[in-house]
C-alpha positions in Angstrom: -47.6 6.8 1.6 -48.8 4.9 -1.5 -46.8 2.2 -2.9 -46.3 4.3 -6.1 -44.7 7.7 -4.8 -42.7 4.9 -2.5 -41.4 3.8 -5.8 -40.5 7.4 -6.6 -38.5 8.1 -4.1 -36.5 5.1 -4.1 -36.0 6.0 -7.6 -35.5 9.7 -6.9 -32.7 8.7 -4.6 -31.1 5.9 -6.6 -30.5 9.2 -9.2 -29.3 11.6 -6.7 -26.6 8.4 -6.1 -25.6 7.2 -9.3 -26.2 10.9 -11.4 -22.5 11.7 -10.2 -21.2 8.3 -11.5 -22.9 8.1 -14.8 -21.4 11.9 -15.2 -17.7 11.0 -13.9 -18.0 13.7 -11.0 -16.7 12.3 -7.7 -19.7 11.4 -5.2 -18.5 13.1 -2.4 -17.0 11.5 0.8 -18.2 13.3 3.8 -16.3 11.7 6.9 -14.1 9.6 4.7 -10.0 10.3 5.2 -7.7 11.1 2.2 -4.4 9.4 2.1 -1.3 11.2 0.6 2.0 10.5 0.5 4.7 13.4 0.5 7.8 13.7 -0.9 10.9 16.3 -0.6 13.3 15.7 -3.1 16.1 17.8 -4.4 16.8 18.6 -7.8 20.1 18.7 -9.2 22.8 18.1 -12.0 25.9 16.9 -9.7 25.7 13.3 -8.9 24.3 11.3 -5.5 26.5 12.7 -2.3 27.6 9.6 0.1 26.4 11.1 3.2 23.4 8.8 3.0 20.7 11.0 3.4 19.1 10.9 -0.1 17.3 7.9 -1.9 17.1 7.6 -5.5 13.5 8.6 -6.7 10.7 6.6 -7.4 11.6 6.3 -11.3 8.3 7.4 -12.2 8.6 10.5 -9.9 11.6 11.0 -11.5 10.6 10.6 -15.0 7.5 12.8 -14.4 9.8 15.6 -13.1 12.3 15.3 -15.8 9.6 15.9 -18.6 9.2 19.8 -17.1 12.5 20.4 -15.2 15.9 20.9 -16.3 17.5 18.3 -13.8 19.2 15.1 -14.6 19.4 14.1 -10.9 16.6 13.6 -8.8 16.9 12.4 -5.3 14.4 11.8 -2.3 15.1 13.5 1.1 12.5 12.3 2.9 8.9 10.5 2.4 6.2 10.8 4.8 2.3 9.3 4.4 -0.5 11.4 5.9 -4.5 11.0 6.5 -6.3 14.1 6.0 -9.8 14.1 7.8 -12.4 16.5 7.4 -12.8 19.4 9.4 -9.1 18.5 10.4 -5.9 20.3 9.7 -3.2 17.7 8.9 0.8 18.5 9.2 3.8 17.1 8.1 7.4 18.2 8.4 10.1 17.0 5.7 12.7 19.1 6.9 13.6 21.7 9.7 13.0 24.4 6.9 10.3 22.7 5.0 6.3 21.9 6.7 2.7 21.6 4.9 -0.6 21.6 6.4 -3.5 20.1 4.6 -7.1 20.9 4.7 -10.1 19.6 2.8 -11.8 22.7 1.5 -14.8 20.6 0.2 -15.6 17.4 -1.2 -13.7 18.7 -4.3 -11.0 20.3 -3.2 -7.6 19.9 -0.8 -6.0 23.1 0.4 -2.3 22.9 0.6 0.1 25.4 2.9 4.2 25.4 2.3 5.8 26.4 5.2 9.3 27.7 4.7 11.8 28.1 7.7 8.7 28.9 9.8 6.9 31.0 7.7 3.7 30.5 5.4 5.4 30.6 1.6 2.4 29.4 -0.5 -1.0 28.2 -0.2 -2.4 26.1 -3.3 -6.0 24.6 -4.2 -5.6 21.0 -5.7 -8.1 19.2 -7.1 -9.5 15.8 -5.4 -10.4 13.9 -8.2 -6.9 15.4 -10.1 -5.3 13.4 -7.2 -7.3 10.2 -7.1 -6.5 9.9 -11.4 -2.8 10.0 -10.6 -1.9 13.9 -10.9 0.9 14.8 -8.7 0.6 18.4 -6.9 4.4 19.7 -7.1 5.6 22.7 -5.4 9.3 23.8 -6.4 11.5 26.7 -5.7 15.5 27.3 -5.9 18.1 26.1 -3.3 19.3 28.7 -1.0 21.9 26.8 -0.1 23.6 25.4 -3.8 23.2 27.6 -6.7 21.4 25.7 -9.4 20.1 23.6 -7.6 16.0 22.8 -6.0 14.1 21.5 -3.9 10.5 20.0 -4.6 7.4 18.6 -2.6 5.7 16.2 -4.9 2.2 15.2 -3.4 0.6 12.6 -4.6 -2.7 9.9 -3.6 -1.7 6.1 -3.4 -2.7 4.5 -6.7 -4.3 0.8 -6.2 
């Protein structure tokens, strides 16, 4: 090989690298795990109960969830972390009635399944890079068991 299509296709490669940065797209991570933490939290207008099983919210959680739902209360059942790794399903359960599995579709995308009581409820497509710039992926529905009231799993990737 002469030295000048060696030059090339160091160069070639250096832009097939750095294209996706000088673009903003994510470069993607093949191998690499995704960290997510998961909330259930239950919406609601009465105030905190004493039995000690909630936690106040986050108060930026809260004041994210506020801005679209109706609300005033906001409280965490239960927090769990979880590493998603390619090729890999992951699963966490928040409740006896509430599980999620996670799946990483592509480089781009994470595949999220609600499990409700056993059985599959919803299945949503969030974006990676959403995650990564501090969206959260919230999936809501009403309280079976306190008209009024819901419940909410807020997913979001740890911010640095």
């Amino acid at each position: 090989m002469s030295r000048s299509s060696s030059l090339l296709s160091r160069r070639g490669w250096a832009l097939v690298v750095c294209l996706p940065l000088i673009l903003g797209m994510p470069i993607p991570a093949r191998g690499m795990e995704l960290k997510l933490h998961t909330r259930l939290i239950w919406g609601t207008n009465d105030p905190k109960p004493d039995d000690g099983k909630c936690t106040e919210v986050d108060p930026a959680i809260r004041e994210r969830l506020a801005r679209v739902f109706k609300w005033r209360n906001y409280y965490q059942v239960k927090a769990v972390e979880v590493c998603v790794v390619p090729g890999k399903e992951s699963h966490v359960r928040l409740s006896e009635k509430c599980e999620l599995e996670f799946k990483l579709v592509d480089d781009f995308t994470l595949e999220i399944k609600l499990f409700g009581e056993g059985k599959l409820a919803k299945t949503v497509r969030q974006s990676l890079q959403a995650l990564r710039q501090g969206e959260l992926a919230v999936l809501a529905g009403d309280s079976k068991e306190k008209f009024g009231d819901a419940w909410f799993v807020v997913i979001s990737h740890p911010q640095k």
